[in-house]
C-alpha positions in Angstrom: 158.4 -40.4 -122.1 154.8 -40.8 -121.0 153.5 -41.8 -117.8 153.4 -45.6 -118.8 157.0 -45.4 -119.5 158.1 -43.8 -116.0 155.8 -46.4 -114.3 158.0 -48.8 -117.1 161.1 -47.7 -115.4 160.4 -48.0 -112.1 158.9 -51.6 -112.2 162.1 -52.5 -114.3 164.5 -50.0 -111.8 162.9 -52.6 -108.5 163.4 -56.0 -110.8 164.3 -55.8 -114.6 163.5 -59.8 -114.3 159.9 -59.2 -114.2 158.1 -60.4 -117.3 156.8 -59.4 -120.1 153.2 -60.7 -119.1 153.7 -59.3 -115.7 154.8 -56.0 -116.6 151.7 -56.0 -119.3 149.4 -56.9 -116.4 150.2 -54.5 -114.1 150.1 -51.8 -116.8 146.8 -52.9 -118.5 148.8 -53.3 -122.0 149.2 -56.1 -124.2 152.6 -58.0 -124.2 153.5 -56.7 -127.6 152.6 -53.1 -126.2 155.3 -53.5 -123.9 157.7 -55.0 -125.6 157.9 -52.1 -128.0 158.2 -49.7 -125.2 160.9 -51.0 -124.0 162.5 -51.6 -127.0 162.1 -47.7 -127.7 163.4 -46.9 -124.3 166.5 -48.7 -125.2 166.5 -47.5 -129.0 166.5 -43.7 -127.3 169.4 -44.5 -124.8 167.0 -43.6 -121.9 167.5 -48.1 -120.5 171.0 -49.1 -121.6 171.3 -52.0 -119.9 169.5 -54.7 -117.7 172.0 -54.9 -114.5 172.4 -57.7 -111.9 174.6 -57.0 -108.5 174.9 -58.0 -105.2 172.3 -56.2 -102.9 173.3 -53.2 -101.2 172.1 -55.3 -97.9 173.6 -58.5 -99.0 177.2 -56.5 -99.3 177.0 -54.8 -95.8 177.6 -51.1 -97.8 176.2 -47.6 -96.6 174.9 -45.8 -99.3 175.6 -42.2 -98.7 174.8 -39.3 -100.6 177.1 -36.4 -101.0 175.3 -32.8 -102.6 176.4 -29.2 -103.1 177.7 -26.2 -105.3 180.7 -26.8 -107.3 183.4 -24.3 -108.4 185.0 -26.8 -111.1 184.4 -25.3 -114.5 185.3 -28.7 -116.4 182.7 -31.3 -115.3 184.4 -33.9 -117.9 187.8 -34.0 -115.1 185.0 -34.2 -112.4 183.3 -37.1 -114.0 186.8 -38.8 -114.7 188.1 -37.9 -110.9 184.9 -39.6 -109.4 184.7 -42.2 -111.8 188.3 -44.1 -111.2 187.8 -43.2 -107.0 186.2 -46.9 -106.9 183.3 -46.3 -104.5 180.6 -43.4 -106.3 178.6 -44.9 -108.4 176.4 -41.9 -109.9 176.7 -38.5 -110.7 173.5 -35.8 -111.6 174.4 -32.3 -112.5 171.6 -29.9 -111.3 171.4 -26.2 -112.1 173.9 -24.0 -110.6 176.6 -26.7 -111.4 174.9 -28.5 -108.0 176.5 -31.8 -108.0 174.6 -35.0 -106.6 177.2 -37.7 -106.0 175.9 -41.4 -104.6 178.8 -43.6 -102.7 178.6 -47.4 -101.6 180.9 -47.3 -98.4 182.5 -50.8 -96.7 182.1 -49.3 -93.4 181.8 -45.8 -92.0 185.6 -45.9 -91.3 185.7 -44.9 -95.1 183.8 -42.1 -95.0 185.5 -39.3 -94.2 188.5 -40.0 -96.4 185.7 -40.4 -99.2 184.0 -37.6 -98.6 187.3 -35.7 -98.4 188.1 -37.1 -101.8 184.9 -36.2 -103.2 185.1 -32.6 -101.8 188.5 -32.2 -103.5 187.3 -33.8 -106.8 183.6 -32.2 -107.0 185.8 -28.7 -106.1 182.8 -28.5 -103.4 183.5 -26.7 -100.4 180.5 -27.0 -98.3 179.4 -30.9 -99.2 175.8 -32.0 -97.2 176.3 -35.8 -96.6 173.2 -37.6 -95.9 173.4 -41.3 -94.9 170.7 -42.5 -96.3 168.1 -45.2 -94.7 168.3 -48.9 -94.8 168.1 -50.4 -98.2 165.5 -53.0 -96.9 162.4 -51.4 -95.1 161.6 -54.4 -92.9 161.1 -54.8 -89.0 164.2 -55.7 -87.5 162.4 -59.1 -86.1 161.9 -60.0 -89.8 165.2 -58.4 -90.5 166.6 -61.0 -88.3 165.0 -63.9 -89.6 166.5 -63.2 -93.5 169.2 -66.2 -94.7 172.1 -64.4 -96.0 174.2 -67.2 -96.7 175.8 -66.8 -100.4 177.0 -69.7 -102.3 179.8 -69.9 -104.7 176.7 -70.3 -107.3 175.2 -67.8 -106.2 177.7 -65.0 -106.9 178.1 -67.1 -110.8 174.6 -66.0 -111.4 174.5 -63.0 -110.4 178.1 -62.7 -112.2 176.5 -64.2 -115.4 173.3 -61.8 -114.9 175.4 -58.2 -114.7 175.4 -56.9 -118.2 172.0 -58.6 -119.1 169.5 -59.5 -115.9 166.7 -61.1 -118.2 168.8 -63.5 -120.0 167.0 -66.8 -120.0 167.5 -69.5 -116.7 168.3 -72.0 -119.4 171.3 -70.2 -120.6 172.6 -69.3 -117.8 172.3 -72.9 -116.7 174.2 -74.7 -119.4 176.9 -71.6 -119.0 177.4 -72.2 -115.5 176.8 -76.3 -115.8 173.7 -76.8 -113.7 170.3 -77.3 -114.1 167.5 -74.3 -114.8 165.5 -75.8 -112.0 168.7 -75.1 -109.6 169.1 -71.7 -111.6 165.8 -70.8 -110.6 165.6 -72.1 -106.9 168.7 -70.2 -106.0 167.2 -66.6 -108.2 164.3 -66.9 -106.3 166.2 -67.6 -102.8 168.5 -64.4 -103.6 164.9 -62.3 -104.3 163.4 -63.1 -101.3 166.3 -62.4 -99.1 167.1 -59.5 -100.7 170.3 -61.0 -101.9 170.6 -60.1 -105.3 170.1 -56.3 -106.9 168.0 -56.7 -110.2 167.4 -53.4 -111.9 168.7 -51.2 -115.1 171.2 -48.6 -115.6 168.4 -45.4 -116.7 169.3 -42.3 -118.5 165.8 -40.5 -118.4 168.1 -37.1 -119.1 168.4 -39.1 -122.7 164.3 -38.3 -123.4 163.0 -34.8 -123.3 161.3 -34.5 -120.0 162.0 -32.5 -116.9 164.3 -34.4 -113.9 164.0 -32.7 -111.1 165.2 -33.0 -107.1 162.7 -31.2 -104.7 164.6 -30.3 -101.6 161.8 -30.8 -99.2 161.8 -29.5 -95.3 159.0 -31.2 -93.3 157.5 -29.0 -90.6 158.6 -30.0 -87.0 155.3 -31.6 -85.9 154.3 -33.7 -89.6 153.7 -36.7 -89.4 156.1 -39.6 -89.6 154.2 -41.1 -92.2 154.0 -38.2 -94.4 156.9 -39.0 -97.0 155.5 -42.4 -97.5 151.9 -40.6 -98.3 153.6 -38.4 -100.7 155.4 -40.3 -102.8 152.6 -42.4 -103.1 150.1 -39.4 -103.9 152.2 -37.9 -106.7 153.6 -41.2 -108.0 154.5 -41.3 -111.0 155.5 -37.9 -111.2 157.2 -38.4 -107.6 159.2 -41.5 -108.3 161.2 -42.0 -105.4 162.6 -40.5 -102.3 165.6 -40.3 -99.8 165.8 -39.8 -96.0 168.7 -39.7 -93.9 169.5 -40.9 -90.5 171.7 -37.7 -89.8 169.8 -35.0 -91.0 166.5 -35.1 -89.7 163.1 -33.9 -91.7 165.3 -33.0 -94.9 164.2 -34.9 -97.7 165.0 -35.3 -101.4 161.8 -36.0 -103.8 162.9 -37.1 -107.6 160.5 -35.8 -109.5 159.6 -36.1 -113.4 157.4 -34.0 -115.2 156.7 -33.3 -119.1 156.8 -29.3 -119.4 157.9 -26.4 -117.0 154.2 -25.8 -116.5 154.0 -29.2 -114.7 157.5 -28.4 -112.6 155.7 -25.4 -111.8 152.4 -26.6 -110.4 154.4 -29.2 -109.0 156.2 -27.1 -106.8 152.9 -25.6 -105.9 151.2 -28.6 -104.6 154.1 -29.7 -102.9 153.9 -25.7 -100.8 150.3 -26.2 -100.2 150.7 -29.4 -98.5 150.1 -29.6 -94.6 153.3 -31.3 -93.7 155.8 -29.3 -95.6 157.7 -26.5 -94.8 159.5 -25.8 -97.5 160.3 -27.2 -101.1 163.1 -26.5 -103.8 163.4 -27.7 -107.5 167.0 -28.2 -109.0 166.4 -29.6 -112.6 168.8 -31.8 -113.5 170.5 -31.8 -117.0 172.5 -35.0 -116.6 173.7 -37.9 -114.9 176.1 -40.9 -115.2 176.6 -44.2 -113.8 179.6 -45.8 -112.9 181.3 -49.1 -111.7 181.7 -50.1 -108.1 183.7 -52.5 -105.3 180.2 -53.9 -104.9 180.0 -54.7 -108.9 183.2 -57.1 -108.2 182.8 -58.7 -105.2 180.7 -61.6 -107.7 183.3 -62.0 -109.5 
């Protein structure tokens, strides 16, 4: 992958409905230029399918993260163990056999037994668990003025949208018996309340770039706003990044690069920056994605 394909991604990871023109805009490329990208993106395994779910804040779940050495020595009974527990939904395998295991929780209620599961599964004896921040970064004033309400055709799109999100209004319409107008009003409602999750199930460990997770330490006096200026300095080869309610200036940066060299000077600018005290790369080799309470509650 190129930068224009990791930019690709994460425009298609925040809304896989977005269109081809739109896409092409915000990328300066023709339509055709994108449609071939992703096309090869798909062809290579790195996209393998356009996903549609509830909303993380629509379903009241706590996304927690759960990270650490392992001692298993067969990562397929891992994968298998965490796969069938019914609330983690990825797995990345880092260097050192460091696992990084994300979990959709009901309530915290759940989260000890899960994270005792997890710890017996993973064969991790010292699990971190970071609680990671709200899903929706809005004010709570305009938190509070969000509708919520589902309807029963509500969760029948998004139901008809999981295994393909940019399938066509009009086919979704005559499958559900409605009208593409109604199809759309209700899409759009579910957008803008951050009712619906529209996104894509990524491989990038499929390609032959460099995935990496910088544990970052901010210093004690950084500023507040100093993730949000990093990510956005070193985007794309920052991508995202997760904080945690419970474990205070500790911060994991996913990173891409194209060559070692780049990991490398990477790490560097990350050390020379004001607000950070200290940084650590674990490249990951791979990942997987699996099914979820929240991908049933639709249907």
């Amino acid at each position: 992958m190129d930068k224009t394909d990791v930019i690709l991604s994460m425009l298609l990871l925040s809304n896989s409905r977005r269109s081809y023109r739109e896409l092409a805009d915000t990328l300066n490329l023709s339509v055709t230029a994108v449609h071939n990208r992703i096309q090869s993106l798909v062809e290579a395994g790195i996209i393998r399918k356009f996903t549609a779910k509830l909303n993380v804040f629509a379903a009241n779940a706590l996304h927690v993260l759960i990270f650490g050495n392992s001692k298993a020595t067969q990562l397929s009974e891992v994968r298998a163990k965490l796969e069938k527990q019914g609330s983690v939904y990825w797995l990345a395998v880092g260097g050192g056999n460091y696992l990084y295991i994300g979990v959709y929780l009901r309530n915290v209620a759940e989260l000890e037994s899960v994270v005792n599961y997890v710890k017996d599964a993973a064969e991790m004896p010292e699990p971190i668990v970071g609680i990671t921040s709200a899903p929706v970064n809005l004010p709570i004033a305009a938190l509070e003025k969000i509708d919520k309400r589902l309807y029963k055709l509500d969760y029948e799109i998004i139901a008809a949208l999981k295994n393909d999100s940019r399938r066509a209004t009009s086919d979704i319409a005559e499958e559900l018996g409605v009208s593409a107008k109604t199809v759309r009003r209700r899409l759009n409602h579910m957008i803008k309340n951050y009712l619906i999750e529209l996104s894509i199930d990524w491989y990038p460990d499929e390609s032959n770039d460099i995935m990496s997770v910088f544990h970052v330490r901010l210093k004690p006096d950084a500023d507040k706003n100093a993730v949000d200026a990093l990510t956005k300095k070193y985007f794309p080869n920052v991508m995202f990044c997760w904080g945690f309610s419970n474990i205070p200036d500790t911060y994991l940066f996913f990173v891409w690069t194209g060559t070692t060299k780049e990991l490398r000077e990477m790490r560097e600018r990350f050390e020379a920056e004001a607000a950070i005290q200290s940084a650590a790369p674990n490249v990951i080799f791979t990942g997987y994605i699996f099914s979820t309470w929240r991908d049933q509650i639709p249907q």
